[in-house]
C-alpha positions as CSV (number, residue, x, y, z in Angstrom):
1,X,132.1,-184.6,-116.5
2,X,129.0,-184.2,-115.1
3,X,126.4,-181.8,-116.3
4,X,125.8,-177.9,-114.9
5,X,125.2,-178.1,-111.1
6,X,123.5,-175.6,-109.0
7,X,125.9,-175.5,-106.5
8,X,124.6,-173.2,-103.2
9,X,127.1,-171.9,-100.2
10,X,125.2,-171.0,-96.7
11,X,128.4,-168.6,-96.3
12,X,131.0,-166.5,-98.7
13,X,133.4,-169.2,-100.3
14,X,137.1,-168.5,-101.2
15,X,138.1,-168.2,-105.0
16,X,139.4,-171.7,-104.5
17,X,136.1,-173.2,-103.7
18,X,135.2,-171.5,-106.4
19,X,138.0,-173.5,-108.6
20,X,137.7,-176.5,-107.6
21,X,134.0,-176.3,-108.4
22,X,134.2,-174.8,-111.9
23,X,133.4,-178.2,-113.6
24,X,130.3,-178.1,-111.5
25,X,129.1,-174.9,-112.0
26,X,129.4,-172.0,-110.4
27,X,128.8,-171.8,-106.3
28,X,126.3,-169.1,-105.3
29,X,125.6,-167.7,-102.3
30,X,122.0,-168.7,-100.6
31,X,120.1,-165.6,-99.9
32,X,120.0,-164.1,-96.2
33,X,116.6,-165.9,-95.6
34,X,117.8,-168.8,-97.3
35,X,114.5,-168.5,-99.6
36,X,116.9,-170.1,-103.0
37,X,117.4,-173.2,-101.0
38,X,115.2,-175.4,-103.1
39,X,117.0,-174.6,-106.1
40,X,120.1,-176.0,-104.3
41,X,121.3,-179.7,-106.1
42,X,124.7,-178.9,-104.2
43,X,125.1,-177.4,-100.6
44,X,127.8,-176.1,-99.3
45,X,128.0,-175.9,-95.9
46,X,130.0,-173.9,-93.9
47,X,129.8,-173.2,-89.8
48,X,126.0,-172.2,-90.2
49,X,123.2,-174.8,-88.7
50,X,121.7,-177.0,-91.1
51,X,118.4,-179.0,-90.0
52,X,115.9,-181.4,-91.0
53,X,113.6,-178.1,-91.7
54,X,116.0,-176.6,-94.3
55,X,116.7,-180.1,-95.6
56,X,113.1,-181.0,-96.1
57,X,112.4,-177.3,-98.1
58,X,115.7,-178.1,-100.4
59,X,113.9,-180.3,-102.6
60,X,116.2,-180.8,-105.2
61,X,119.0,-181.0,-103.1
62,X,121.4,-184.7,-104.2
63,X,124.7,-183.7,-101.7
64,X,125.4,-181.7,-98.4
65,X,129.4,-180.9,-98.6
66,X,130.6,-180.1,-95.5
67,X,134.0,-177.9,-95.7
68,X,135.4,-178.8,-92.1
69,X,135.8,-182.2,-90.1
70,X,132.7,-182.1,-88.0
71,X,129.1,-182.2,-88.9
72,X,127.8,-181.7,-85.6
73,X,126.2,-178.5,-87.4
74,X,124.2,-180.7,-90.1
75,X,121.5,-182.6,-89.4
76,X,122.5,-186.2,-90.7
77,X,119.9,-188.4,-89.8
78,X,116.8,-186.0,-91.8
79,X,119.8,-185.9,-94.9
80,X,120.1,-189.6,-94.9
81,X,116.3,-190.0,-94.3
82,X,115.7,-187.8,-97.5
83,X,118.6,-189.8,-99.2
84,X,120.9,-186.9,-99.3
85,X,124.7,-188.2,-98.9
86,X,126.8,-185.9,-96.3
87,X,130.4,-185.6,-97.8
88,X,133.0,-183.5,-95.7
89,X,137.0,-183.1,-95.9
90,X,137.9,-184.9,-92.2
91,X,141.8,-185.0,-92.9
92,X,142.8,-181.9,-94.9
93,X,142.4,-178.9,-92.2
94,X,144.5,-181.1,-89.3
95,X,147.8,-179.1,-89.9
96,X,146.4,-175.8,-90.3
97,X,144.3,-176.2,-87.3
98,X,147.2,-177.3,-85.0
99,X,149.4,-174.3,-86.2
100,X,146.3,-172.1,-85.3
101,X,146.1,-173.9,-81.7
102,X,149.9,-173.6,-81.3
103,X,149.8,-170.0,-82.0
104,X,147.1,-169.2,-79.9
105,X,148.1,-171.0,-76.6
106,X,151.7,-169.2,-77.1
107,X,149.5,-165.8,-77.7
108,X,148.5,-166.8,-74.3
109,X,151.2,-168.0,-72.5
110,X,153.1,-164.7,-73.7
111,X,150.2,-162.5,-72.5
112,X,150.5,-161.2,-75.7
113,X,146.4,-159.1,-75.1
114,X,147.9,-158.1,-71.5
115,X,151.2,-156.8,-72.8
116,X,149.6,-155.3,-75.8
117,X,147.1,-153.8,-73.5
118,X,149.6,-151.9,-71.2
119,X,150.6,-149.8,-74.5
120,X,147.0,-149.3,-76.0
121,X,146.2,-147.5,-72.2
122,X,149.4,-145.7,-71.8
123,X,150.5,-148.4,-69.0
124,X,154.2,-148.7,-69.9
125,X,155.0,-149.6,-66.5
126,X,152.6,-152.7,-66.1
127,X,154.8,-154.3,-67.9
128,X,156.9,-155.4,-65.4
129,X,153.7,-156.9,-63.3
130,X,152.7,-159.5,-66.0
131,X,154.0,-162.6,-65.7
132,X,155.5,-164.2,-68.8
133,X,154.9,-168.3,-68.8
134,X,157.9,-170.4,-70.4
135,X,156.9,-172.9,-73.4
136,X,159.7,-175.4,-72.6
137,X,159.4,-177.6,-69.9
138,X,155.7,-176.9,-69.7
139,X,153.1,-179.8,-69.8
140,X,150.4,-179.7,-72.5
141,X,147.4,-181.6,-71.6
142,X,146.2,-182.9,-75.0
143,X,142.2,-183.5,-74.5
144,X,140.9,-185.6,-77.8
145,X,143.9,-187.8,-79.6
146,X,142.7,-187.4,-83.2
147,X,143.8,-185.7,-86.2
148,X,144.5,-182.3,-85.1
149,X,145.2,-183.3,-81.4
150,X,148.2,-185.7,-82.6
151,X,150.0,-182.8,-84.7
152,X,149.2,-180.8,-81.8
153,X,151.2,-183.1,-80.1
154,X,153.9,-182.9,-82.4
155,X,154.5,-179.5,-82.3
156,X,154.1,-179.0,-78.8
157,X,156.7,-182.1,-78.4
158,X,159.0,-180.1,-81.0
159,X,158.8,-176.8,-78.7
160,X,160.4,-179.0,-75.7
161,X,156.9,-179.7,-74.0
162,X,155.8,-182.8,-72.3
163,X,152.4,-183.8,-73.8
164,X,150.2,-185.9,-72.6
165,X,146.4,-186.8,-73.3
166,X,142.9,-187.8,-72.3
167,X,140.6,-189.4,-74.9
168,X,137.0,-190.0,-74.4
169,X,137.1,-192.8,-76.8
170,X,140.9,-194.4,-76.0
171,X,141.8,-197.0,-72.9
172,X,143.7,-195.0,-70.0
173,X,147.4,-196.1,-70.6
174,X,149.9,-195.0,-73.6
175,X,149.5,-194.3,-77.1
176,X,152.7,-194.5,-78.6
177,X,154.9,-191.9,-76.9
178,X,152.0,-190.2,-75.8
179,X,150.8,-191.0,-72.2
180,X,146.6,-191.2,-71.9
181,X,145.6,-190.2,-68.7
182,X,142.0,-190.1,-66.9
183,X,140.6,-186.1,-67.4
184,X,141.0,-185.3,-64.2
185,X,144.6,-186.1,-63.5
186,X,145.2,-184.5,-66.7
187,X,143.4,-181.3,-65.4
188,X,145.6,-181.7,-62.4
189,X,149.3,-182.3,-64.4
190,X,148.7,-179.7,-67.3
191,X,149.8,-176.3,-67.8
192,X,148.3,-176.0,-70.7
193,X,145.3,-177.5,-71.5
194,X,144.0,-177.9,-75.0
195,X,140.4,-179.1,-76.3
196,X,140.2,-180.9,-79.7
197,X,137.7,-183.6,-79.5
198,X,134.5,-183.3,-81.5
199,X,131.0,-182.6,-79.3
200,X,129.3,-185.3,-79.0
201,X,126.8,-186.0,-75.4
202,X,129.4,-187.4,-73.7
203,X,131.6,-184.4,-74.0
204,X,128.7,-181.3,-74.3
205,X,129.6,-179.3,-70.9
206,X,133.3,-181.9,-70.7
207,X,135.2,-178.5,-69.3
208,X,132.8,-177.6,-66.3
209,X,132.9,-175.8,-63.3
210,X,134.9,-179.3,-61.5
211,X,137.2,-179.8,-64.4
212,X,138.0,-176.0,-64.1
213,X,138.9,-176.4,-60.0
214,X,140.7,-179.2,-61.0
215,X,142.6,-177.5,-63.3
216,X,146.7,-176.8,-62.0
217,X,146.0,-173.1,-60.9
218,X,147.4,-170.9,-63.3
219,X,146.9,-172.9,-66.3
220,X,145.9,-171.8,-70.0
221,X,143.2,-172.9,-71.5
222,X,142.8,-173.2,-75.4
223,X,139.2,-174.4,-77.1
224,X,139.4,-174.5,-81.3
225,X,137.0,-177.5,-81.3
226,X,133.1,-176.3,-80.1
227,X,132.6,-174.1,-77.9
228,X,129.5,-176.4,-76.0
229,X,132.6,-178.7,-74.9
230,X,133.2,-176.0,-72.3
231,X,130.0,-176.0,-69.8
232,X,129.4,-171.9,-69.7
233,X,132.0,-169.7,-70.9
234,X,131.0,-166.9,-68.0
235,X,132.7,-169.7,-65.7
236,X,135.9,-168.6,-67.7
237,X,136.2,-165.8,-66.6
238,X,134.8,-166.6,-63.0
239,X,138.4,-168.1,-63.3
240,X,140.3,-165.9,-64.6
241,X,139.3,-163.7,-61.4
242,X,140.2,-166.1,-58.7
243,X,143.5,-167.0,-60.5
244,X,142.4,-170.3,-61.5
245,X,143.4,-169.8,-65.3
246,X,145.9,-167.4,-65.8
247,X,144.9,-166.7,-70.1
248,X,142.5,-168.0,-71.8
249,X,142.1,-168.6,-75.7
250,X,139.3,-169.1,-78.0
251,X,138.3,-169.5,-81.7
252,X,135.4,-171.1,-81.0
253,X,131.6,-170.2,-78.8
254,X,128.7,-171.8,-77.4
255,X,126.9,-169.0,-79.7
256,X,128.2,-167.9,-83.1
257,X,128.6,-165.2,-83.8
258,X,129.3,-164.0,-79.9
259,X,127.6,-160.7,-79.4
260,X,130.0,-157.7,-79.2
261,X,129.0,-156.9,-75.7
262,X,130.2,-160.6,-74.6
263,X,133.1,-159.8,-71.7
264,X,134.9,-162.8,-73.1
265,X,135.9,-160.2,-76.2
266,X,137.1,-157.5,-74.2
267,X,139.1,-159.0,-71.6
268,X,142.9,-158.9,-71.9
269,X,143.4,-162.5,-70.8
270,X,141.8,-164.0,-73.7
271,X,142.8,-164.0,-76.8
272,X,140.1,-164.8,-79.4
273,X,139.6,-165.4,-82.8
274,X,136.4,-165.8,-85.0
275,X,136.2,-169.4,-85.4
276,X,138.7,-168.9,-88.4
277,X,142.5,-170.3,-87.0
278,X,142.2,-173.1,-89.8
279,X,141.3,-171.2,-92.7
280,X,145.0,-171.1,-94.1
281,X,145.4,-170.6,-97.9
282,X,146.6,-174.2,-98.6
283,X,143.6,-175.5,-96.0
284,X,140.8,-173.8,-98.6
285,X,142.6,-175.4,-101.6
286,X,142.6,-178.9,-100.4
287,X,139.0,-178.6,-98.7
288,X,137.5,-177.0,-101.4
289,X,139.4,-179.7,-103.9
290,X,138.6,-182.7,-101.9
291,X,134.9,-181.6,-101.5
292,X,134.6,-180.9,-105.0
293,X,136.1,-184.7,-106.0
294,X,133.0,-186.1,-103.6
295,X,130.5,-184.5,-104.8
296,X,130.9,-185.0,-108.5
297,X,131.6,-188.8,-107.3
298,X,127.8,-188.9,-105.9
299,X,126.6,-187.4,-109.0
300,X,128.1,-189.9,-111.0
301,X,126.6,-192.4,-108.7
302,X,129.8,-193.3,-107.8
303,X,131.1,-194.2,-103.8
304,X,132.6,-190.8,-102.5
305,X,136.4,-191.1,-100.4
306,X,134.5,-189.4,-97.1
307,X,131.1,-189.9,-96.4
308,X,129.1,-189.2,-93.3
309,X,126.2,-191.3,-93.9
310,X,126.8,-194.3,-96.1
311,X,122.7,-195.6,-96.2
312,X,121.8,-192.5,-98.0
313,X,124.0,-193.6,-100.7
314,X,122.3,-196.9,-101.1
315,X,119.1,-194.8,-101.1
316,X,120.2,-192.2,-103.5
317,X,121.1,-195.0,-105.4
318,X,118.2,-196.8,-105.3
319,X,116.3,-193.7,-106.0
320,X,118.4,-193.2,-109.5
């Protein structure tokens, strides 16, 4: 066991994290103007930014724990510069995360905000004039094969649709039972079209105003990844008008958190949720667990299981 940690969180943690970290010590919550930071040996971040500014103040900082599977929010390069290893849990929300998407594109294709809307405005009749989309027989347009995407796959397979896939990073062709297609005749084929690829400057802006005319008209589109992949989000709704996309659904934006007075939150053909759709019980327990295992494995001076940034261990090392 390692001795007492000061163990920081940029964001309220879950009494799992909590748990898991209790041979640490106990995880506190950074002040609003994050003016404890360099007290922080242990960081714990969440969906909040973290740059080479905040890195560079946290001067007793030794790990950055990242609690989902991207770091686009942490800046890597100024944490490996300063010698501080970047652990993160890139396997244990994939499930969670693909029951979230599944629910949200069937909260869409069941114009379950439009249905729900006709009783909240005393519009019984309106019922009749919104049109209900079947889930079998549909084709889900899969765009990033990873993790999450695959058991997206899965369970879209399981619900009698055809899936098929784009990935920036995979040869057109077939991936097991999985056909890969080029983005745009994916766009074309695609009822429902899903975004789980992680944002990167090849796909910043991927879902444009071209990939949405190219887009089967009618279709649903469903974004739990980052909300930069899609170009501008007022070109969403821009589509929703002309009948382009018949639903939209979102847990995640370009700006978080969206104003209130964003349209995209008050439209009854998007469904959206606060970047959260992952957050499942048994997701905190084996983040928070797995997180936990890394970071007293750097302390130790020891090789962690997932690690962004392997030279800052050989610097950290070096610096012991």
């Amino acid at each position: 066991m390692v001795r007492l940690t000061r163990v920081y969180a940029t964001a309220p943690v879950p009494a799992a994290a909590q748990r898991a970290f209790d041979s640490l010590g106990p995880v506190q919550l950074l002040a609003p103007d994050w003016s404890d930071l360099d007290q922080a040996e242990v960081l714990l971040v969440r969906a909040e930014e973290l740059r080479a500014a905040e890195i560079r103040r946290a001067t007793s900082l030794r790990v950055i724990a990242r609690t989902g599977s991207g770091v686009d929010n942490v800046d890597v390069a100024a944490a490996t510069e300063r010698g501080v290893p970047v652990v993160y849990a890139p396997a244990a929300g994939s499930r969670p995360v693909a029951e979230g998407t599944i629910a949200l594109m069937l909260a869409a294709m069941k114009r379950l905000g439009q249905l729900h809307g006709t009783l909240e405005s005393g519009a019984w009749p309106q019922r009749y004039e919104i049109e209900i989309a079947d889930v079998r027989g549909a084709t889900l347009g899969v765009v990033g094969l990873g993790r999450i995407g695959r058991e997206v796959a899965q369970l879209a397979a399981a619900l009698g649709m055809t899936v098929v896939s784009h990935d920036p990073i995979a040869a057109d062709g077939d991936e097991g039972d999985i056909e890969l297609l080029e983005l745009g005749a994916l766009l074309g084929r695609s009822d429902v079209v899903t975004l789980h690829c992680p944002l990167t400057s090849e796909t910043r802006g991927l879902i444009d105003a071209g990939a949405l005319d190219r887009m089967k008209r009618g279709a649903v589109l469903v974004n739990v990844a980052r909300g930069e992949i899609i170009a501008d989000q007022r070109l969403l709704i821009e589509a929703l008008d002309r009948g382009q996309l018949s639903a939209v659904a979102l847990d995640v934006f370009a700006v978080e958190p969206p104003a209130p007075s964003n349209p995209l939150l008050h439209d009854p053909r998007v469904i959206c949720t606060p970047h959260s759709i992952g957050l499942t019980i048994s997701w905190n327990e084996r983040v928070f667990s797995a997180l936990a295992a890394d970071v007293e494995r750097c302390l130790r001076d020891e090789a962690p299981v997932n690690v962004v940034d392997a030279a800052a261990l050989e610097s950290a090392a070096g610096r012991a």
